[in-house]
C-alpha positions as CSV (number, residue, x, y, z in Angstrom):
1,X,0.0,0.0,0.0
2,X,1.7,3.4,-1.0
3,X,1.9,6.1,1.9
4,X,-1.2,8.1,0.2
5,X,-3.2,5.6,0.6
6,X,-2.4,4.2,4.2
7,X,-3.2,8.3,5.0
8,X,-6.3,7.9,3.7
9,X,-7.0,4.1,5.7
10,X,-5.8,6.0,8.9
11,X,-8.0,9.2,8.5
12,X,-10.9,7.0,8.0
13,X,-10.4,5.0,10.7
14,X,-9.9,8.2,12.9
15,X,-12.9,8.9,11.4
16,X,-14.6,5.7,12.1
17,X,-13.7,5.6,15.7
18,X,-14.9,9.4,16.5
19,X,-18.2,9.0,14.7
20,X,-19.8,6.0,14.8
21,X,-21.7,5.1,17.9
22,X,-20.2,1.9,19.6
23,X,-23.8,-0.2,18.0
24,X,-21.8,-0.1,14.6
25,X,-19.0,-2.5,15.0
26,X,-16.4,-2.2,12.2
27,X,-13.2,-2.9,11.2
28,X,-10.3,-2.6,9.0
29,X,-9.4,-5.0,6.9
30,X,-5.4,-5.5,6.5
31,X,-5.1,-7.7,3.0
32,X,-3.6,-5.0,1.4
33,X,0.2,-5.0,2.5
34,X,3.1,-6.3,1.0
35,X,3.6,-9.9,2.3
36,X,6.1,-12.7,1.2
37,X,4.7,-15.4,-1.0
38,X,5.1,-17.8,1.4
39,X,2.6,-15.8,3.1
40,X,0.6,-14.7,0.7
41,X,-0.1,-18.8,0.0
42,X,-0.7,-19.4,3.7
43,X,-3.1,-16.6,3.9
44,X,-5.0,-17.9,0.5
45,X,-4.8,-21.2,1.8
46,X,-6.6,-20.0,5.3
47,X,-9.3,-18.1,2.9
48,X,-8.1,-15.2,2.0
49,X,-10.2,-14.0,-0.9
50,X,-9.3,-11.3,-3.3
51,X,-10.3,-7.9,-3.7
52,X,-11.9,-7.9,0.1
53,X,-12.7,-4.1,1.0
54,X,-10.1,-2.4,3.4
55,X,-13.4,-1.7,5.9
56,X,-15.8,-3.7,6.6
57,X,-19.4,-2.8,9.3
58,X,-22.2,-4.0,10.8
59,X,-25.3,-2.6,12.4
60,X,-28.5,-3.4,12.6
61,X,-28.5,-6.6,10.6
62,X,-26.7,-4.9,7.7
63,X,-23.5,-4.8,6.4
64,X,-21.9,-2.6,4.8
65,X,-18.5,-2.4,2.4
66,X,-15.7,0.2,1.9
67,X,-13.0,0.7,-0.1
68,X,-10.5,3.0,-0.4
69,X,-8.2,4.4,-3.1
70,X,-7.0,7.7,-3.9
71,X,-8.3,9.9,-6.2
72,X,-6.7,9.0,-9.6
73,X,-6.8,5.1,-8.3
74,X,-8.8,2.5,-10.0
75,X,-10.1,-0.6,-8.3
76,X,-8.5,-4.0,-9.7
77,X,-10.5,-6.6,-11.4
78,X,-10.4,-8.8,-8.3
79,X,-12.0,-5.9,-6.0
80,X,-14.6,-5.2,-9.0
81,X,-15.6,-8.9,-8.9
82,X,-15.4,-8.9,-5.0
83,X,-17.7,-5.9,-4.5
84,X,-20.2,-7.3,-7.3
85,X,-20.3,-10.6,-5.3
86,X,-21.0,-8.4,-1.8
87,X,-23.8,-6.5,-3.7
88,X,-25.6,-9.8,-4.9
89,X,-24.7,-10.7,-1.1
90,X,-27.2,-7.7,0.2
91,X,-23.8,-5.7,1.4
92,X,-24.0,-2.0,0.4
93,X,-20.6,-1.1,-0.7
94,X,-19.1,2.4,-1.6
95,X,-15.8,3.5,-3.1
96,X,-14.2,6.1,-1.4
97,X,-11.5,8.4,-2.9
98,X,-11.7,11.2,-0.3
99,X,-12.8,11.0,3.4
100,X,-15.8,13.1,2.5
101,X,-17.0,10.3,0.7
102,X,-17.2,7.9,3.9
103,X,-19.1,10.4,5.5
104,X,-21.9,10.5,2.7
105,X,-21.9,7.0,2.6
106,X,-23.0,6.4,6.0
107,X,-25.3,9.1,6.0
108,X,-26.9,7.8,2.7
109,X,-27.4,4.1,4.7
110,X,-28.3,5.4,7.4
111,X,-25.8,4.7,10.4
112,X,-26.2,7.3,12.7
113,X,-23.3,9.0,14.0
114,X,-22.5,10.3,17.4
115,X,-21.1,13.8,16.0
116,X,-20.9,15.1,12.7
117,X,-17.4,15.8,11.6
């Protein structure tokens, strides 16, 4: 993951920790790094799937999908098959290039938010 983008993971996981209330349980998803291929076999082999979204929430029986590139960035073909799968799934999944986005996603679903930021 390039420093740009681990920025943008970080701030919207600041993000994610000042706003949501502590109903919507979330997390980041950390498939993204660099790892050996010896690694990168024992985590396929465990079920690692590709093009997972870097976060990933829950509330209120629903879940919900984000993933995050910078602007300029282009999801790969694994993620574009990933997210299609999650949508079929019932997950509602969003792209976000800026931090901005996030919020309007979670606004547009619905998760309430303890403050607005």
């Amino acid at each position: 993951m390039k420093h740009a983008e681990r920025g943008l993971h970080i701030a919207i996981a600041d993000y994610l920790r000042l706003t949501l209330p502590p109903e919507v349980v979330w997390t980041h998803f950390p498939a993204g790094e660099k790892r050996s291929a010896v690694t990168g076999a024992l985590l396929k082999r465990m079920g690692l799937k590709a093009g997972v979204t870097d976060f990933l929430l829950w509330w209120d029986g629903r879940s919900y999908a984000i993933e995050v590139k910078v602007p300029g960035g282009h999801i790969s073909a694994a993620q574009n098959e990933m997210h299609q799968r999650l949508v079929r799934a019932g997950v509602q999944v969003c792209i976000a290039y800026r931090l901005e986005a996030v919020s309007s996603f979670l606004e547009s679903v619905g998760i309430p938010l303890k403050v607005k930021v």
